[in-house]
C-alpha positions in Angstrom: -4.7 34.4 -18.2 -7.1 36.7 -15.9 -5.9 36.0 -12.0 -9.6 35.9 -11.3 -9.2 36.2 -7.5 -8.0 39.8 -8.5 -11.0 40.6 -10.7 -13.2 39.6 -8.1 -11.7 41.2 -4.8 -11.1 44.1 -6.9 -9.2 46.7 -4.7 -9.3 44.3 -1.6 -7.1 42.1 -3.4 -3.3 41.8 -1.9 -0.1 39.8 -1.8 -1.0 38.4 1.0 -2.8 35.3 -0.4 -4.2 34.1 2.9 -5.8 37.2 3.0 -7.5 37.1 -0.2 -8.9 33.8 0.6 -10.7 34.5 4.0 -12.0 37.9 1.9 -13.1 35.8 -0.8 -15.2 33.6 1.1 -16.5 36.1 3.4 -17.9 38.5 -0.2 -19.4 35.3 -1.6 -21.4 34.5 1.4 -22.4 37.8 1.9 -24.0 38.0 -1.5 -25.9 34.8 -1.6 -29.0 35.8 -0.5 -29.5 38.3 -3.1 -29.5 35.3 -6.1 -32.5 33.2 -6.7 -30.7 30.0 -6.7 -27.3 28.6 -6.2 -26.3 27.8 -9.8 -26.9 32.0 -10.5 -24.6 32.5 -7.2 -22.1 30.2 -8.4 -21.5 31.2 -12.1 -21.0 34.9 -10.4 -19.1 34.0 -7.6 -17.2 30.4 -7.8 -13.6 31.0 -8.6 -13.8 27.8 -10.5 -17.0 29.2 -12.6 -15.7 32.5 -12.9 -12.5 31.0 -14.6 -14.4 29.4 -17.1 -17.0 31.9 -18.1 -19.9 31.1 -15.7 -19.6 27.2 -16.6 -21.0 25.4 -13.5 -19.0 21.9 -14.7 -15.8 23.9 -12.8 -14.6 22.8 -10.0 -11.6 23.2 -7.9 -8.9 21.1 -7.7 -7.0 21.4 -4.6 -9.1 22.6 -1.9 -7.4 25.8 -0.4 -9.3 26.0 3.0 -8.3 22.4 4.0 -4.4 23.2 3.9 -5.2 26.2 5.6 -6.7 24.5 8.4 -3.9 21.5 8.7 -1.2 24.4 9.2 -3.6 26.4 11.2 -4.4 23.5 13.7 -0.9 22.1 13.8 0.7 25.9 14.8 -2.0 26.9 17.4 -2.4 22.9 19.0 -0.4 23.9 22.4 -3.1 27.0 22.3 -6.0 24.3 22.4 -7.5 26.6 18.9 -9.5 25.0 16.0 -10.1 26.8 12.8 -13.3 26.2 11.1 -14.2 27.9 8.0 -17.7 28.7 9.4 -17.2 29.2 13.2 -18.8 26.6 15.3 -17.8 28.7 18.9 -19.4 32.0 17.6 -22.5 34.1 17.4 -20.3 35.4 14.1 -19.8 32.4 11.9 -16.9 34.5 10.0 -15.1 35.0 13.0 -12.1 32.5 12.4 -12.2 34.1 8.9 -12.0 37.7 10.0 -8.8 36.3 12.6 -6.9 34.9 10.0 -7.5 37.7 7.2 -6.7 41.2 10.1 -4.3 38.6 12.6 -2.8 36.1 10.7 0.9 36.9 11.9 -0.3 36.6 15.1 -1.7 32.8 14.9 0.5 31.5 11.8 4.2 32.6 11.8 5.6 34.2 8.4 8.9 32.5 9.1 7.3 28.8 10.1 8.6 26.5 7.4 4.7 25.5 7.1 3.8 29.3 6.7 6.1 29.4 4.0 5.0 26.7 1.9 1.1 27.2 2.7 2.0 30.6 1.4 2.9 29.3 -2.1 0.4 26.9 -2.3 -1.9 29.6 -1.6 -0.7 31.8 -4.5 -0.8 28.9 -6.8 -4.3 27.8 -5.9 -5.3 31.5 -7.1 -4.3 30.6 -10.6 -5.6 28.7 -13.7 -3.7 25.5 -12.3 -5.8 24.9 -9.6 -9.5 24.7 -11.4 -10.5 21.8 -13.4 -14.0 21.2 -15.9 -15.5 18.1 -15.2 -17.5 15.2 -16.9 -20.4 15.8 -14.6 -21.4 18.4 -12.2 -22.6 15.8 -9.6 -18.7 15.1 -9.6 -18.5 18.6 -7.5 -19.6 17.6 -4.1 -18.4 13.8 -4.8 -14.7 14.8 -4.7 -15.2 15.9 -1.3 -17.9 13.7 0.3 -19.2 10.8 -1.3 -21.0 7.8 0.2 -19.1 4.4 -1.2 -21.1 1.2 -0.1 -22.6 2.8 2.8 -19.2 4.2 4.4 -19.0 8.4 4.1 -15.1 9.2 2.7 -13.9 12.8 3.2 -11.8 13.7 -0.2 -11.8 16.7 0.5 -10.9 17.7 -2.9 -7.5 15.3 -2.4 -6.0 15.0 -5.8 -4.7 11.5 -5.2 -7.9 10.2 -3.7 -9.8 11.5 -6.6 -7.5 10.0 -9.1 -7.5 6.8 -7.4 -11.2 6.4 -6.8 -11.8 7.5 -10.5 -11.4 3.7 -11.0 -13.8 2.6 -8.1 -17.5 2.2 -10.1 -19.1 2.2 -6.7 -17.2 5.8 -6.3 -16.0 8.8 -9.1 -15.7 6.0 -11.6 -19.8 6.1 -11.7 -19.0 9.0 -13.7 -17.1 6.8 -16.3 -19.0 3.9 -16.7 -19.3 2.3 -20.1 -22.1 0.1 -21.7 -21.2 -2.8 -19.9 -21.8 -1.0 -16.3 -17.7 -1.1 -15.2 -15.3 1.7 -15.2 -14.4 2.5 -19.0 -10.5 3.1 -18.4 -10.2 4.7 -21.4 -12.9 7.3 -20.8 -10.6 7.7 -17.4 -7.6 8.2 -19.5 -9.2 10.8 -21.5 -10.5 12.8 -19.0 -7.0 13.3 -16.7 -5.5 13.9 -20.5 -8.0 16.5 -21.2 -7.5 18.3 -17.8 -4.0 17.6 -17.9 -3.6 15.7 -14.3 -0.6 13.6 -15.4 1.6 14.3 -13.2 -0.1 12.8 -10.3 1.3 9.7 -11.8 4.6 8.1 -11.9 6.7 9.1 -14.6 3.4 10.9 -15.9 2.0 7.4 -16.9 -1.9 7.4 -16.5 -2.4 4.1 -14.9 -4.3 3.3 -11.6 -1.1 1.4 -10.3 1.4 4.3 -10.8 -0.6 7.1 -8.6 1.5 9.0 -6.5 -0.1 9.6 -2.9 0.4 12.5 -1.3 2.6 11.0 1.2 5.0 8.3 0.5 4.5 4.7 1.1 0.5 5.7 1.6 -2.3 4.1 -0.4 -3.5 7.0 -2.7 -7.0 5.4 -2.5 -7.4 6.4 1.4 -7.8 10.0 1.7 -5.1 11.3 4.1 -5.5 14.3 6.9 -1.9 15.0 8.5 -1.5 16.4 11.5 2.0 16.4 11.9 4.6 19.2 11.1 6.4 16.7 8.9 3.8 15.3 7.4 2.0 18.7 6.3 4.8 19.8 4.9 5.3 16.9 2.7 2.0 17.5 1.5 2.4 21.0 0.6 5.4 19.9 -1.2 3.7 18.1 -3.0 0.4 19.9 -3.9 3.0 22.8 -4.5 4.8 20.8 -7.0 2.1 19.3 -9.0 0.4 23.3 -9.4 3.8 24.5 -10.6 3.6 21.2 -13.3 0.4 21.5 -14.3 0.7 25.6 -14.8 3.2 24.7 -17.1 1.8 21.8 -19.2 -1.1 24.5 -19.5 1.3 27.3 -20.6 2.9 25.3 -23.0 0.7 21.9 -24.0 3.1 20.5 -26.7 5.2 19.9 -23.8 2.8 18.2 -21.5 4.2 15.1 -19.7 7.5 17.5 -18.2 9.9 15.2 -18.5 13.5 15.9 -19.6 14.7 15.2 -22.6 18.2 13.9 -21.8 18.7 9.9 -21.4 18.3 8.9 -17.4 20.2 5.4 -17.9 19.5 2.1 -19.6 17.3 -1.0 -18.7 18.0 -4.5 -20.2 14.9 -6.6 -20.8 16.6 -10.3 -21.8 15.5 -13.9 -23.7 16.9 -16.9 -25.3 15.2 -19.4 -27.6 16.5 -22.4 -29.1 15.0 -24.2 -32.2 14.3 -23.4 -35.8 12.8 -19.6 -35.5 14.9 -19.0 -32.3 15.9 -15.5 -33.4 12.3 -13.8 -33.5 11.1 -15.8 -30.4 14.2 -14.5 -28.4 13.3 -11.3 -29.9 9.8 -11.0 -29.0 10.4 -12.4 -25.6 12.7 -9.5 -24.9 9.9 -7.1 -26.2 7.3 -8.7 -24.2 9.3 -7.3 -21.0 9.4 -4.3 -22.5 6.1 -4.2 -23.0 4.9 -5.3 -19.5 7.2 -2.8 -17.9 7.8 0.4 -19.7 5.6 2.6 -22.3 6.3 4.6 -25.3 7.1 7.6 -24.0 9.5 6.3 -21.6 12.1 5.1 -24.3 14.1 7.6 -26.2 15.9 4.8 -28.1 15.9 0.7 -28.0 19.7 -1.3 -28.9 19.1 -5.1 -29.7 22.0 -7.1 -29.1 21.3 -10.5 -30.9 24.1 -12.9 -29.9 23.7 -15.8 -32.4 24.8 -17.3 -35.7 22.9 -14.8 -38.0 23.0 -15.4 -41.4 22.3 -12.7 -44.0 19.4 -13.6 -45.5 17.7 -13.9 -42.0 18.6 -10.2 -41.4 15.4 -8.9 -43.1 13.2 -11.4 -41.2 14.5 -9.9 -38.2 13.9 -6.1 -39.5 10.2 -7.4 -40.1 10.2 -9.2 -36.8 10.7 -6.3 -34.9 8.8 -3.8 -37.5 5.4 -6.0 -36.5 6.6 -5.9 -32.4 6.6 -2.2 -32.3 3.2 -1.9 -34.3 4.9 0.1 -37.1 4.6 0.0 -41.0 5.6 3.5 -41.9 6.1 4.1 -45.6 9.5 5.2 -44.6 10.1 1.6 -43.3 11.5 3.2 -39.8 10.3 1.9 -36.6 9.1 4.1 -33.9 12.7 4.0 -32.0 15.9 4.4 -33.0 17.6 0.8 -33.2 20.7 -1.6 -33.8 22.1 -4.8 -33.4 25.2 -6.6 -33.5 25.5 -10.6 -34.3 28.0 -12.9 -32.6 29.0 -16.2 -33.6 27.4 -18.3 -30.8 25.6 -21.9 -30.8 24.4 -22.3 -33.9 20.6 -23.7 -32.4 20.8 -20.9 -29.3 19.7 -16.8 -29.7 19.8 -14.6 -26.7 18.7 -11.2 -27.0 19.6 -8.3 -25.0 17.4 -5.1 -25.7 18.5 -2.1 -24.1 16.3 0.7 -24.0 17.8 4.0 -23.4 15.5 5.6 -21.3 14.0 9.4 -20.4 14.1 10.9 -17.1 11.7 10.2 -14.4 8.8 12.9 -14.0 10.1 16.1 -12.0 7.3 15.4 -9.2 8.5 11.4 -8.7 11.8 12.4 -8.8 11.8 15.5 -6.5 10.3 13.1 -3.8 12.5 10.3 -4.5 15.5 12.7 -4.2 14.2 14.2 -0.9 13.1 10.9 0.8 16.8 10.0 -0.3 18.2 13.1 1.2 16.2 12.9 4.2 17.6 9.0 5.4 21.1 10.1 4.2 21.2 12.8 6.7 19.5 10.6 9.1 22.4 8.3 11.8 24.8 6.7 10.3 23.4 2.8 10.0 25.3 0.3 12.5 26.7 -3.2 11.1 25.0 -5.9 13.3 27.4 -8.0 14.7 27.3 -11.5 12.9 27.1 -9.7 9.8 30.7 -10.7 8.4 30.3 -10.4 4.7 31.3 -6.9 3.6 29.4 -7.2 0.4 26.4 -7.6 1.7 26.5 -4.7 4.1 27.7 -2.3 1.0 24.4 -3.1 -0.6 22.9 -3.3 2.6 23.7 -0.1 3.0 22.0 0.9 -0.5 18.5 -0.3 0.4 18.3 1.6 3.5 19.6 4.8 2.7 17.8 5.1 -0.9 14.3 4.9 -1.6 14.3 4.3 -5.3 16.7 1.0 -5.3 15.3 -0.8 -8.5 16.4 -4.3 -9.3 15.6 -6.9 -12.3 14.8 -10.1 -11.2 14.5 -13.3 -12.2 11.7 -15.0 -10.6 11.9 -18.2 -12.1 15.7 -18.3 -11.2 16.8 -20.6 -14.4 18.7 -19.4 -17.6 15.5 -19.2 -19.5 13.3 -16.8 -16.5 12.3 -13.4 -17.8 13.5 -10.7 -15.6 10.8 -8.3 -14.3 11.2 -4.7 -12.9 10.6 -4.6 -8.9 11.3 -1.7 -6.0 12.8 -2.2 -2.9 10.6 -1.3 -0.2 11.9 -3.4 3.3 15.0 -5.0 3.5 16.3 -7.1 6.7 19.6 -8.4 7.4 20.0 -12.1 8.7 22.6 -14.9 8.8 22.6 -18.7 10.0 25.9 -20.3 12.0 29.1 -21.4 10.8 28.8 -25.2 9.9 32.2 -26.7 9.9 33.9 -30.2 8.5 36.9 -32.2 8.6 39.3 -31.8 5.9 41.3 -35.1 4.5 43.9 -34.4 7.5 40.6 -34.8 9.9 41.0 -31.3 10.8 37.9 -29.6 11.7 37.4 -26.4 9.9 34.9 -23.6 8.9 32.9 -25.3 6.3 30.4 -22.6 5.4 28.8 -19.6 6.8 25.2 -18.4 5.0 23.9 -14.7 5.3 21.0 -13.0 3.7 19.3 -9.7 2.9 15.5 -10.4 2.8 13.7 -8.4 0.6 9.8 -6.9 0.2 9.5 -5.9 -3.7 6.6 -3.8 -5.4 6.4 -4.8 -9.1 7.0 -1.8 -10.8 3.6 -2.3 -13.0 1.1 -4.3 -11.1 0.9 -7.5 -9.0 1.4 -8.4 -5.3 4.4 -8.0 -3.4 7.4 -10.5 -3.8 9.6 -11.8 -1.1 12.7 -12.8 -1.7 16.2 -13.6 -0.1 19.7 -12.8 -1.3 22.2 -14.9 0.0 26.0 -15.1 0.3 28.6 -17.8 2.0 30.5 -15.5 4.1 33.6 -18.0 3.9 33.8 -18.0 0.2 33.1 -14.8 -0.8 35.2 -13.6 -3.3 36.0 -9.8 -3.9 33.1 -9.5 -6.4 31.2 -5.8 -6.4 27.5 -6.0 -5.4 26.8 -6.5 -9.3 28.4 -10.0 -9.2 26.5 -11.0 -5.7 23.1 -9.8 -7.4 23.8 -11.7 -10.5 24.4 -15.0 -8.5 20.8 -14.0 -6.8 19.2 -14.2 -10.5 19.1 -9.7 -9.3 20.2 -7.0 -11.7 20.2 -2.8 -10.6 17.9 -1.5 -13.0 
């Protein structure tokens, strides 16, 4: 496709992308006055519009000035200097313009890490990638300033923010309302299909609990401006990434969604039932996790392990079983997945069912930041035992909360043989241990009795619902050699 920055600046037009920007701006304003309104201006000189033939439902996605300015302001702070688009301390209101399109070596520094990755943002935000149509052209100015009950939010054209407050009625979601006056999720859905916007979500997942934020751990809903070396770059990296996604979901749209074909690992979703129809209760149980914690696209195969006295004729009940759990009557009689199971001779009223989804790799923008955020507390100091802290086990997975950011777990909440186990995220974890309690053996010999100590958690429910606290524990004195598998298994805990 046309780079239409280059069709507009003509000869003007460079490599240096900073430059073309301040030049665009400054030919557009100069031109205004000559159109008789601003929809004519725009359809002739909007890079959005110009993309898409003149059509004024364009708009921008990821504001280019506003990065420009964070970088800007963060290199020149000791200098005391403010870059406004239209200059506020000049009789020339292009004068910051004209500085950074003739000087800008001399206020932002080619080899400055921020300069480097402003610079490809930059490039990016010339392209295709970066311009969306939308549903309505009021939408335009609302990405960037709305009023939501009676507070003014800055979006500034935030990606995150915009996807998040596309499910706020009072907010974008006005622009998706159905007949019954709420957000119409579905429209929603459609929409960030249509324009491709995926992967702003986790795993590429369109669901208002899996947004990503443009910097970890924030709330996408609350537009972010970062001042900070560290935290610019973070959001370059990841306005960089998503571009580079979304250019190639739009090169290639049978492969939208980026993510890897290969298998990433497994996740076990387990049940039990006794009874009479045991077999498909256990079975549907153990779908019903699946269904509350993974989608269709996520699963490149599903193994049932049914551990129970099967008889053969029952073996077609369970075909059908699972047939009407996956929504699937094909002619061919095959079920979306690929599938098998394997019968043991068990209690003859007692099924359990382990189904073991073989699952596709995380979306390249969730898993770049998960690997970098990992990277990032690796290289950090080494962490230092606290001193009461005997149990070695415990440290060892200790150890794993707080140098990974993506430690996954199963749980158990119910904590009993017949709980459901549901996908959380470790977000905190704290160390902590009580005092040794001691007895008197049969000889009247006092001894260490029993020492407690605990990892206390925060977990994020991988789909939606509040934050669970929970503790695992371990006595110190009778700790066996177990690996950190068999101390999260006594905690009702599984690594996902």
């Amino acid at each position: 496709m046309k780079n239409m920055m280059k069709e507009y600046l003509g000869n003007d037009y460079s490599s240096n992308h900073l430059r073309n920007f301040c030049l665009y701006w400054m030919k557009g304003a100069a031109c205004r006055k000559d159109y008789p309104s601003d929809d004519a201006w725009r359809s002739e000189n909007d890079l959005d519009c110009l993309t898409f033939d003149g059509d004024l439902h364009a708009d921008t996605l990821m504001s280019a000035w506003t990065p420009i300015k964070w970088v800007a302001d963060c290199l020149n702070s000791d200098l005391g200097i403010k870059f406004h688009k239209s200059s506020k301390h000049s009789t020339d209101p292009e004068h910051d313009l004209k500085l950074l399109a003739e000087e800008g070596d001399l206020y932002l520094d080619p080899s400055h890490r921020l300069v480097t990755l402003l610079n490809r943002f930059l490039k990016l935000a010339e392209e295709r990638c970066n311009f969306i149509l939308l549903p309505s052209r009021e939408m335009n100015p609302a990405r960037y300033r709305s009023v939501i009950r009676n507070r003014t939010v800055w979006l500034c054209d935030e990606v995150p923010s915009t996807l998040a407050h596309l499910y706020d009625k009072d907010s974008l979601g006005r622009f998706f309302l159905g007949e019954d006056g709420e957000v119409d999720e579905d429209r929603v859905r459609d929409w960030i299909y249509r324009e491709h916007l995926e992967p702003g979500f986790e795993r590429g997942i369109v669901d208002r609990g899996r947004i990503l934020p443009l910097l970890a751990g924030r709330d996408p809903y609350e537009p972010i401006w970062p001042t900070k070396e560290d935290e610019i770059a973070e959001a370059l990296t990841y306005m960089i990434e998503f571009l580079s996604i979304r250019r190639e979901i739009l090169a290639d749209p049978d492969h939208a969604g980026c993510y890897d074909t290969e298998d990433r690992g497994t996740a076990v979703y387990s049940a039990s039932a006794r009874g009479e129809d045991r077999i498909p209760r256990a079975i549907e149980e153990a779908f019903r996790g699946i269904t509350r914690n993974e989608t269709p696209d996520r699963i490149a195969q599903i193994d049932l392990d049914i551990v129970c006295d099967l008889p053969t004729e029952e073996s077609t009940a369970v075909d059908r079983c699972i047939r009407r759990l996956c929504n699937w009557y094909g002619k061919d009689g095959m079920i979306p997945y690929g599938y098998k199971y394997t019968v043991d001779t068990a209690q003859p009223d007692v099924c359990r069912v382990d189904a073991i989804l073989h699952l596709k790799k995380d979306h390249r923008l969730l898993s770049d930041r998960r690997r970098n955020t990992a990277a990032h507390r690796v290289n950090g100091p080494a962490p230092v035992r606290p001193e009461g802290i005997t149990s070695n086990v415990l440290w060892e997975l200790y150890q794993m909360f707080l140098t990974r950011s993506d430690v996954s777990l199963w749980v158990n909440t119910d904590k009993s043989s017949r709980g459901t186990y549901r996908l959380y995220t470790a977000r905190e974890a704290t160390l902590g241990h009580g005092e040794t309690d001691y007895g008197v053996d049969s000889m009247g010999i006092e001894l260490p009795w029993s020492r407690m100590e605990w990892i206390d958690l925060s977990l994020v429910p991988s789909d939606s619902g509040s934050i669970l606290k929970t503790r695992i524990t371990t006595d110190a004195l009778y700790e066996s050699n177990d690996p950190v598998e068999a101390l999260l298994d006594r905690n009702h805990m599984r690594l996902a």
